[in-house]
C-alpha positions in Angstrom: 0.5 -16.0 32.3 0.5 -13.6 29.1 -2.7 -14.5 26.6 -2.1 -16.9 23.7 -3.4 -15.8 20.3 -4.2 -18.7 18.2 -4.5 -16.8 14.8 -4.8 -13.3 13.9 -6.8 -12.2 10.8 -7.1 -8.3 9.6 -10.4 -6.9 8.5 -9.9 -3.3 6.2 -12.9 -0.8 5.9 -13.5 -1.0 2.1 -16.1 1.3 0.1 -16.9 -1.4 -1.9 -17.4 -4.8 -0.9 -17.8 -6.8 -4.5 -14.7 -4.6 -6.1 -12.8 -5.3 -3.4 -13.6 -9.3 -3.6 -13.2 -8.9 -7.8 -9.7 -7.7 -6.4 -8.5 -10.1 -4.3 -9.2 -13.0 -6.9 -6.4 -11.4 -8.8 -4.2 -12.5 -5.8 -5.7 -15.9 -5.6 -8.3 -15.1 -2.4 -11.9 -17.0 -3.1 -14.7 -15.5 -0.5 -15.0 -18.1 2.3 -18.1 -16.0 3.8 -20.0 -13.4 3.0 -22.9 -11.2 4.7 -25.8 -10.1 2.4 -28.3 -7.9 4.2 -32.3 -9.5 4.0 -33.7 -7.5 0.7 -30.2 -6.7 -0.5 -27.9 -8.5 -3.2 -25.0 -6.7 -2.7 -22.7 -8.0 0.4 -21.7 -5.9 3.1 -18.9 -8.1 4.6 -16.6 -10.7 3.0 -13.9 -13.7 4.5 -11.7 -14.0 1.8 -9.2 -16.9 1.9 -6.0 -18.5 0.2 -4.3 -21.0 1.4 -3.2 -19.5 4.8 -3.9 -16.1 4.3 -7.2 -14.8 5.2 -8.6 -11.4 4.8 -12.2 -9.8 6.5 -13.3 -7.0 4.0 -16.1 -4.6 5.6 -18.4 -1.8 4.3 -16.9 1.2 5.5 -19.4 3.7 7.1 -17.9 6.5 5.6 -15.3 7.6 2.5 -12.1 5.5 2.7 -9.6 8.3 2.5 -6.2 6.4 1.3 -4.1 8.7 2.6 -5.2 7.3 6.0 -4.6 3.9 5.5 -1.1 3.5 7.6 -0.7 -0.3 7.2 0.9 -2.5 5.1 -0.2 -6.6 4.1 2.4 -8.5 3.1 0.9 -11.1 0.8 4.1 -13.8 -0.1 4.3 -15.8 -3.6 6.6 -18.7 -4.5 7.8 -16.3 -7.5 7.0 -12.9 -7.5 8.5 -12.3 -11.1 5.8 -14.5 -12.2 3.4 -12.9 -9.6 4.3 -9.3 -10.8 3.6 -10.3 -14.8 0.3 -12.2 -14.1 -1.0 -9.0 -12.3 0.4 -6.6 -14.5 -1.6 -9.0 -17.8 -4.7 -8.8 -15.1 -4.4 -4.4 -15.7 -3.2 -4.0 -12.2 0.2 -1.6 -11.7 2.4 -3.2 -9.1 5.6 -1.3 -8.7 9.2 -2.5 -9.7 10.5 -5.8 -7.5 13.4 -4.6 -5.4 15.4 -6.5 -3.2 16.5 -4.9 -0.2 18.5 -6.7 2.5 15.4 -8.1 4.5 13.4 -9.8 1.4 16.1 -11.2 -0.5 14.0 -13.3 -3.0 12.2 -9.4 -3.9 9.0 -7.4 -3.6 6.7 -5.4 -5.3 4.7 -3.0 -3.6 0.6 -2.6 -5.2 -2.1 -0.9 -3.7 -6.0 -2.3 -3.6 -8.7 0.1 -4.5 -9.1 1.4 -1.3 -5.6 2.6 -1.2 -4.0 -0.2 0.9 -0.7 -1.0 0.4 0.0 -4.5 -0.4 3.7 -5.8 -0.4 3.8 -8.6 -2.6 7.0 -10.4 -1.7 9.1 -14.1 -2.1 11.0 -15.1 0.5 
């Protein structure tokens, strides 16, 4: 009998833990959990949440080099023309919406800080 996953949550290597949370508020996450070493005020781990999306964010141990970062998060909106303005108003750069033949409704493509690629999209 093959193993049954219950959920499945990614966790990206970030160089900087509070940017990357300051981030992810633009896209609606709030931090569920966070780890902040004894004698530190900085955290070094983050669960950030919305609605059903969840995200782990983790000090990285070394540079982030974007040109290594070979995955894409698909983050979906009810309206991603209203998405696209409210993060372009927030100073982020998301791309132009196209609308190719598997997201009808359109996406956006924007990249975090640490040069993940996130495909904003409406089904």
């Amino acid at each position: 009998m093959a193993a049954q996953t219950r959920s499945l949550v990614a966790f990206a290597h970030v160089a900087d833990v509070e940017r990357s949370i300051r981030f992810y508020a633009d896209l609606g996450f709030k931090v569920g959990n966070s780890v902040v070493p004894e004698g530190s005020t900085i955290p070094v781990w983050a669960w950030l949440v919305s609605e059903k999306a969840n995200l782990m964010v983790g000090l990285a141990s070394g540079p982030v080099d974007s040109s290594q970062q070979a995955i894409l998060f698909y983050l979906y909106f009810d309206d991603i023309k209203q998405t696209r303005a409210a993060l372009v108003e927030l100073g982020h750069g998301p791309g132009e919406i196209k609308y190719p033949f598997y997201m009808p409704g359109g996406e956006c493509r924007l990249e975090d800080p640490d040069g993940y690629v996130l495909m904003l999209a409406q089904i």
